[in-house]
N, C-alpha and C positions, 0 to 999 in steps of 0.2 A: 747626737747631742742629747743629754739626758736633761729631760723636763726639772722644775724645783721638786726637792721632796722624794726623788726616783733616785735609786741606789744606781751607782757607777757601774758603767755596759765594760764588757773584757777592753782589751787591746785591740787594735784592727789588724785582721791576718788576711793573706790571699781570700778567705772562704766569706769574710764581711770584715772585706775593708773600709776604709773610714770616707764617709759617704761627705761630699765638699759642693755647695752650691756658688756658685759666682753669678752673682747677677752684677749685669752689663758687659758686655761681649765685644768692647773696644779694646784697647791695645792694652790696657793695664788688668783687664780682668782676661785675657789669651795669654798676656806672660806672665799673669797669678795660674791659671791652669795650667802651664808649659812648667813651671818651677814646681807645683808638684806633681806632676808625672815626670819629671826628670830624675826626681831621686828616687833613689832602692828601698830606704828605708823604714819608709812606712808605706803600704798598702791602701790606694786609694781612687774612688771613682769619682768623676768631676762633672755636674751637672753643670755649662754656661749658659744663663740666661739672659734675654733678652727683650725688652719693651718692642722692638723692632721686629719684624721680620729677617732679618739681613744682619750679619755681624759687621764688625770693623769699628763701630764707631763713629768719633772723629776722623780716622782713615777715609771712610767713605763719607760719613756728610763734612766734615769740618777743614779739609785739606780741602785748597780749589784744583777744581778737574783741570787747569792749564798748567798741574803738576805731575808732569806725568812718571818723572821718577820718585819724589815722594809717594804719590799713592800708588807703586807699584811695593808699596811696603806690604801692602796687602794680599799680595802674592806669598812673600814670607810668612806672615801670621796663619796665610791657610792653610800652613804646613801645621801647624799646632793642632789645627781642629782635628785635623786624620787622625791623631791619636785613639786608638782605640779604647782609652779611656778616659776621656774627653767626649761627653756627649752635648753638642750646642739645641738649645733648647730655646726659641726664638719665638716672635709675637706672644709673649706672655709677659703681662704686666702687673710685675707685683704689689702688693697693694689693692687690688682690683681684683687679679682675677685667682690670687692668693694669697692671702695676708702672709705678711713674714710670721706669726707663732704658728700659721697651718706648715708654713715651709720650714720652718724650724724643726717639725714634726718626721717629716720626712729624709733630712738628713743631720748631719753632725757636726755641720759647721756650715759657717756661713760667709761670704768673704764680701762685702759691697764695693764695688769699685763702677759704680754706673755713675763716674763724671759730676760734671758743673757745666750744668746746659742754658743756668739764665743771666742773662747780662747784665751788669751793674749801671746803676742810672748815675748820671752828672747832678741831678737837681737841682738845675738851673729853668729859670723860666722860659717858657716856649718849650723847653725839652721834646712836649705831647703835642705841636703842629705837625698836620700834615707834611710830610718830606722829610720828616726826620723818622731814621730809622734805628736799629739797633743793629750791630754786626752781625750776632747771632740768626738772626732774621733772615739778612739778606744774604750769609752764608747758607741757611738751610734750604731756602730758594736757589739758589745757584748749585748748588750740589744735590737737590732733588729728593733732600727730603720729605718723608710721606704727610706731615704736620706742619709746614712749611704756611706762612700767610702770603699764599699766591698773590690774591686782591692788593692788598696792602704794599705789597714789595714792587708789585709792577704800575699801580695807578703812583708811586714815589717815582719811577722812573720817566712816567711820560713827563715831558716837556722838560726834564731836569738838563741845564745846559751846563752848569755851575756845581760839581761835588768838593764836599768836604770832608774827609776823614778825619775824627779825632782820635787819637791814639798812636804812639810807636812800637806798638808789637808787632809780632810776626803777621797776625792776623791782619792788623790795619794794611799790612802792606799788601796782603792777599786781595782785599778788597780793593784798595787803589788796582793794583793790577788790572786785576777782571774790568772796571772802570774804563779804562784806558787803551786794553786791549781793544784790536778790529775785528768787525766779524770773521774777518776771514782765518785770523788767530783763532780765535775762538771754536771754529766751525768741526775743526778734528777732533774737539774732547769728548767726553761722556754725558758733557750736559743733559738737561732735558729738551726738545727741542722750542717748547712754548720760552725757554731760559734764554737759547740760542737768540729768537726772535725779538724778544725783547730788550734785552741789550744791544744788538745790531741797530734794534729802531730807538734807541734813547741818543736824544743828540747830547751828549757828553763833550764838550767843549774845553774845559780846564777841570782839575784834578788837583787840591791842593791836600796833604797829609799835614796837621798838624800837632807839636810836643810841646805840654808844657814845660818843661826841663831842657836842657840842651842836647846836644847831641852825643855828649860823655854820657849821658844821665838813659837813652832808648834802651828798649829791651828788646829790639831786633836784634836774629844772627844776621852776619854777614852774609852770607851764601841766601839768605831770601830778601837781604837788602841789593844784592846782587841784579837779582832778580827784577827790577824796575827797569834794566837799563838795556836798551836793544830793542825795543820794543817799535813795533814798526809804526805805528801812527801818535807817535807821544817820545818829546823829550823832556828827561829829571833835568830838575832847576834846583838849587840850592843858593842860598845867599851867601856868599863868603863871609858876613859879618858874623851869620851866626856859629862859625864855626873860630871864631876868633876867642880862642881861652886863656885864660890867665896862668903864666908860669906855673905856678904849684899846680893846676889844676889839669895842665899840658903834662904834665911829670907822673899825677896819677893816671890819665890817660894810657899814655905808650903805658903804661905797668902793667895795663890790663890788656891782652894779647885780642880779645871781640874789640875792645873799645877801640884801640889803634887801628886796628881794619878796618872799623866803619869810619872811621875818622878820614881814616887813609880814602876810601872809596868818595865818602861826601867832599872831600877837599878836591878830587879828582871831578866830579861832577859841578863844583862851582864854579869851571871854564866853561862851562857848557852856553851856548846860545841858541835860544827857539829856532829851531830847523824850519825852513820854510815847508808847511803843508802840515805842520804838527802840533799837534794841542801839548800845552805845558802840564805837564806831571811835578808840582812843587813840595819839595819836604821846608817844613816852615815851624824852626824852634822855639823856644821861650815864649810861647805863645797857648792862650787859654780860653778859654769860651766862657765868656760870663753872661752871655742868654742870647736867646736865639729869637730875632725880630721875623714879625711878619701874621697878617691878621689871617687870611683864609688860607696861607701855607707859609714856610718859611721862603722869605727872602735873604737874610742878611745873618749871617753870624758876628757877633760885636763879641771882639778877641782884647784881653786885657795883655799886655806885655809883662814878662815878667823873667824874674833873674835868680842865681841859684846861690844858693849860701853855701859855706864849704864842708857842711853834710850830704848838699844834694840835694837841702829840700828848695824848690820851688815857692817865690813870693810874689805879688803884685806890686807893681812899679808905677798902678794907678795911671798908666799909659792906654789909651783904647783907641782901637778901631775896629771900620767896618769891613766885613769882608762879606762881596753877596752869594749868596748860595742858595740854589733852590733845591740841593739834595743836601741831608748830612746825615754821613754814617758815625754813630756813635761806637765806638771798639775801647772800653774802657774797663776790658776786663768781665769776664764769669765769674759765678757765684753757684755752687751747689742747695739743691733744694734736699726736704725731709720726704723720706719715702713714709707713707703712714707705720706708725710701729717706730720709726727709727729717726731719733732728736737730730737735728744739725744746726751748731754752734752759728745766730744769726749772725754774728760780728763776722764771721771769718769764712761761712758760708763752707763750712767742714764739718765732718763726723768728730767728734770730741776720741781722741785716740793715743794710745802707747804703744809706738812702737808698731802700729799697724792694731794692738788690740781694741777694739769699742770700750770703749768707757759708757756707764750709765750713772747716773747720781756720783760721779768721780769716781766709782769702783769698775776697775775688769769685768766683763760681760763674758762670761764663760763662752766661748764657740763663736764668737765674734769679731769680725775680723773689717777691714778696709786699707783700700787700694787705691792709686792714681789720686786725681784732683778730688775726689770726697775726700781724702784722706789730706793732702797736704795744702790743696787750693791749685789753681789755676798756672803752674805753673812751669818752666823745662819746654820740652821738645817730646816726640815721641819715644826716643829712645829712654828719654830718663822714669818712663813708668816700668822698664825695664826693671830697674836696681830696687825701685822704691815696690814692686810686687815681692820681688825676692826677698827684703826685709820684712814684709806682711807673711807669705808662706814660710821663714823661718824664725819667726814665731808661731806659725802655727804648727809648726812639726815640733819645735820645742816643747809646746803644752801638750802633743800630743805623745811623745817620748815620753816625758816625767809622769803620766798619768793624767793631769790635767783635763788632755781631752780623751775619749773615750766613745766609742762607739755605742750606740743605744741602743733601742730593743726592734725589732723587723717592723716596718709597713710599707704600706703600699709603693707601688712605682710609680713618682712622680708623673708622668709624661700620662699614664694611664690614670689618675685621679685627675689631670685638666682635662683628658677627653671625656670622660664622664661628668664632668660639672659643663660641658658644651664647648668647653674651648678648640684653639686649632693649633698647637702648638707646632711651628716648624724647626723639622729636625735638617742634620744637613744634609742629608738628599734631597728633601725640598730648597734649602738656600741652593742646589746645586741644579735648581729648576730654574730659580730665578735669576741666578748667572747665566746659564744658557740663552732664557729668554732676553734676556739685555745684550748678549753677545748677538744674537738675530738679528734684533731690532737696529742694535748700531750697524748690522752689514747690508741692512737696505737702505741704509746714510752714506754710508760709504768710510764709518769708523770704526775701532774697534768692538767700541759697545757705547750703549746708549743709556744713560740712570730711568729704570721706570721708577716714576714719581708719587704714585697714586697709591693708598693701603691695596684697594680695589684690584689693582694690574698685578701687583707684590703676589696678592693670594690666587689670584686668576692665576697665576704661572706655575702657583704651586699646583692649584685643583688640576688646570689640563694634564699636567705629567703624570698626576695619582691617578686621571682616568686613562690615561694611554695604556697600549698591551706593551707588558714588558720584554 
């Protein structure tokens, strides 16, 4: 990347190729580095970085471990990092322990694709009682992330008899699940085991998921709506009323092939009657939270009713009631934050972008580039950061073709200026320390691997393997 004012570096050839940093090392910045080491023609080395020690992402923290073929996605992605020119470059946080214009310095592009990690708030009253949480939260606690508000997510769980989830995304239903699940389900994953513990001791009694839109209107797939139903200490309730639509609105339904299926699955599940010995897992539509009662922690969520106009937007019907809760998970949606050095638009909680390029002051940012949820919001599947990297890297081999981008003049090697400024940056034979170390730890559990939780454990697995004899 050539600094303002610095006259335009050659082309990039086998001898200084064109040097590509990806910071965030989830599933949209591994298929930004797989899309360019795929093709031939341009010449190119791929720094991925990582805030973390560990790659994956939402793979590893944001998928729940009672997924075991979803996060064996991860299995796949690890094939990318072998790439011999693909170097993962892990516990370094940009911002901190390199400003983005020192790393700009060092290569020639730049790609951001490190996610929408903070949760969007309802702003409603009560929102901030005790027992009320946020999904991201108690996603990064069940999944054993190393920043995770341990305190917080487990003094929410004691005594909660009564959970609430607001939201129909994928997410919300992940979290009902885990909810709902018994320990003995629970006991084969990768959790942490303090995770294990404390979910088996939450007495979790009912489980209700609620939408303010109707059931045409969720943003779950089918196959993780699916996913509720079988579950051995909990059965899905549904109301038949709320699945009750109006002609035209029945007609856009079946037209939409997700919608008909979930429609198809919830109309199937509203035969259903509470199994004897089984706490109720309810999805509960046209329904909205207009504040959350209760003085030293929530008790009660007070739900307004409400009905959808035939764009889909959601209105109040000025209908309310109470429903008690002394847990509620809030799932209403992430929002991307600004890395120091680099703007994101607050409305939409995105990098301001064309086409994958950064924009700054509405102009093209030469060498700038983003990916996944920075880039477009919060939204898809894992697969669709797939398509949406490949439109980010084919723009950037476009401006690298036309002259555009350009390689710049020699420095140092990256990985060698953080050890010198103190840092520890782990490459991937150390992440291949720390997958060992969890595959250990889960076989004295008796599963396949265990999530260590702690920054502290992360780097202990790195340091004993750098002092072992090789």
């Amino acid at each position: 990347m050539t600094t303002e004012g610095a006259e335009p570096g050659p082309s990039p050839s086998p001898d200084r190729p064109l040097r590509v940093a990806v910071i965030g090392a989830g599933p949209a910045g591994i298929y930004a580095a797989d899309a360019l080491t795929r093709q031939d023609d341009v010449p190119v080395a791929v720094d991925l970085i990582d805030r973390l020690p560990t790659p994956f992402g939402l793979v590893r923290h944001g998928i729940a471990p009672d997924h075991p073929k979803m996060r064996a996605i991860r299995e796949t992605l690890h094939r990318f990092l072998d790439h011999p020119l693909v170097r993962f470059v892990g516990n370094v946080d940009v911002g901190t322990d390199i400003s983005i214009e020192d790393l700009r310095r060092h290569v020639d592009a730049v790609v951001y694709t490190y996610g929408a990690s903070v949760d969007r708030h309802l702003g409603i009253e009560g929102e901030d009682l005790p027992g009320s949480l946020a999904a991201t939260d108690l996603v990064s606690w069940y999944c054993g992330h190393p920043d995770a508000d341990r305190t917080t997510v487990e003094a929410a769980l004691r005594g909660a008899r009564s959970a609430v989830v607001i939201g129909v995304g994928n997410v919300a239903l992940d979290v009902a699940r885990v909810l709902a699940r018994t320990g003995d389900e629970l006991e084969p994953t990768d959790m942490p085991q303090h995770v294990l513990d404390a979910l088996a001791g939450a007495p979790v009694q009912e489980v209700t998921i609620l939408g303010r839109r109707g059931p045409a209107q969720a943003a779950f797939t089918t196959q993780e709506l699916r996913e509720l139903d079988g579950l051995a200490g909990a059965t899905v309730l549904v109301d038949p009323k709320d699945l009750e639509l109006e002609p035209d609105a029945e007609e856009r339904a079946q037209a939409d092939r997700v919608v008909s299926r979930n429609l198809a699955v919830l109309r199937e599940w509203a035969t259903h009657e509470l199994a004897p010995g089984k706490i109720p897992l309810r999805l509960q539509f046209f329904s909205r939270p207009a504040r959350f009662v209760g003085s030293e922690r929530i008790e009660a969520v007070e739900i307004e009713r409400t009905a959808v106009d035939g764009d889909g937007r959601a209105y109040g019907t000025g209908e309310l009631e109470l429903l008690p809760a002394d847990l509620v998970i809030r799932s209403v949606g992430y929002r991307g934050v600004p890395l120091p050095g680099l703007p994101v638009d607050e409305r939409s909680g995105t990098v301001t972008n064309e086409d994958g390029r950064v924009l700054r002051d509405g102009a093209v940012s030469p060498g700038e580039y983003v990916a996944g949820w920075i880039k477009r919001g919060p939204t898809g599947v894992v697969g669709t950061n797939k398509h949406d990297a490949r439109e980010t890297i084919a723009a950037l081999l476009a401006d690298a073709a036309d002259g555009t981008l350009r390689v710049g003049g020699p420095v140092d090697d990256l990985v060698q200026t953080l050890i010198a400024r103190g840092g520890e940056p782990v490459l991937l034979e150390d992440w291949r320390a720390i997958d060992a170390a969890e595959v250990a730890l889960g076989e004295t559990r008796g599963r396949a691997r265990t999530t260590l939780h702690e920054w502290d454990s992360l780097l202990a697995a790195v340091r004993a393997a750098a002092a072992s004899p090789r």
